[in-house]
C-alpha positions in Angstrom: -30.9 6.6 1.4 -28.3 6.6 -1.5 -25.7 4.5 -1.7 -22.8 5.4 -4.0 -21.3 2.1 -5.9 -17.3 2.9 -6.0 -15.9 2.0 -9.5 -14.5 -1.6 -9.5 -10.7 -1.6 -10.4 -8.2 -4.7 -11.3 -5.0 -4.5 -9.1 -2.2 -5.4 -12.0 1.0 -4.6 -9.9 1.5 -3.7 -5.9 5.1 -3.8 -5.2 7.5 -1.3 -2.6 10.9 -0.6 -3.0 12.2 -1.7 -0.3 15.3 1.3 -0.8 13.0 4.3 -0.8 11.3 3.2 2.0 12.1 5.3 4.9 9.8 3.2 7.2 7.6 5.9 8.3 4.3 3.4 8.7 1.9 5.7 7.1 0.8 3.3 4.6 0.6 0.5 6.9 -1.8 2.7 8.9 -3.7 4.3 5.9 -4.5 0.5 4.8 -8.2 -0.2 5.7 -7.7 -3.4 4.2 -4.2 -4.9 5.8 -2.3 -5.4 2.7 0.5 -4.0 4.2 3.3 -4.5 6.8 6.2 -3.8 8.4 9.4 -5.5 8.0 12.3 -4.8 10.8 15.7 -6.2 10.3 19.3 -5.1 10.8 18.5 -1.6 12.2 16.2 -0.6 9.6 12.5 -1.1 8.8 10.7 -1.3 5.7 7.1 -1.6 4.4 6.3 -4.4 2.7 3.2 -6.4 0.6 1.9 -9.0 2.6 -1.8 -10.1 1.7 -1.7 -8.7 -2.1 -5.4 -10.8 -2.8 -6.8 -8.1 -0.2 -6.3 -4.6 -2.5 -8.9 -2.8 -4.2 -6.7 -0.4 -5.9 -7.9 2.8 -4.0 -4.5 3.9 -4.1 -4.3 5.5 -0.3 -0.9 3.8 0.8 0.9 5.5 -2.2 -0.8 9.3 -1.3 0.6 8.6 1.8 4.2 7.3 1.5 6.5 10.7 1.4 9.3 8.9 -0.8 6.9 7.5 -3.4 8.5 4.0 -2.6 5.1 1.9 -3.3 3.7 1.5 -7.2 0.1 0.3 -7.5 -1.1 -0.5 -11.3 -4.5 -1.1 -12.1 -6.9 -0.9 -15.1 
């Protein structure tokens, strides 16, 4: 059995603008680790970082999100 090591990488930045945001949820739901959640206030909702300790870096939530409204940095 081979087991493939995935390359370690440092989470710098993590952030979502909370005004592209169209609150579709995809990258709440493409999150294996729950760094993300949802936010819903005065008619609108929004995705937002909750548990920022909890990322690896593997950079699914911003392949999802249609309005590229999150930024992930890492080295």
């Amino acid at each position: 059995m081979f087991k493939f090591k995935r390359r370690q990488v440092e989470v710098i930045s993590l952030q979502i603008f909370e005004r592209k945001c169209i609150g579709c949820e995809r990258c709440v739901d493409r999150c294996h680790h729950k760094v993300l959640g949802m936010v819903y206030k005065d008619n609108r909702s929004y995705a937002t970082v909750e548990y920022r300790d909890r990322c690896k870096g593997c950079g699914g939530c911003t392949w999802e999100c249609p309005t590229d409204a999150i930024e992930l940095i890492t080295v």
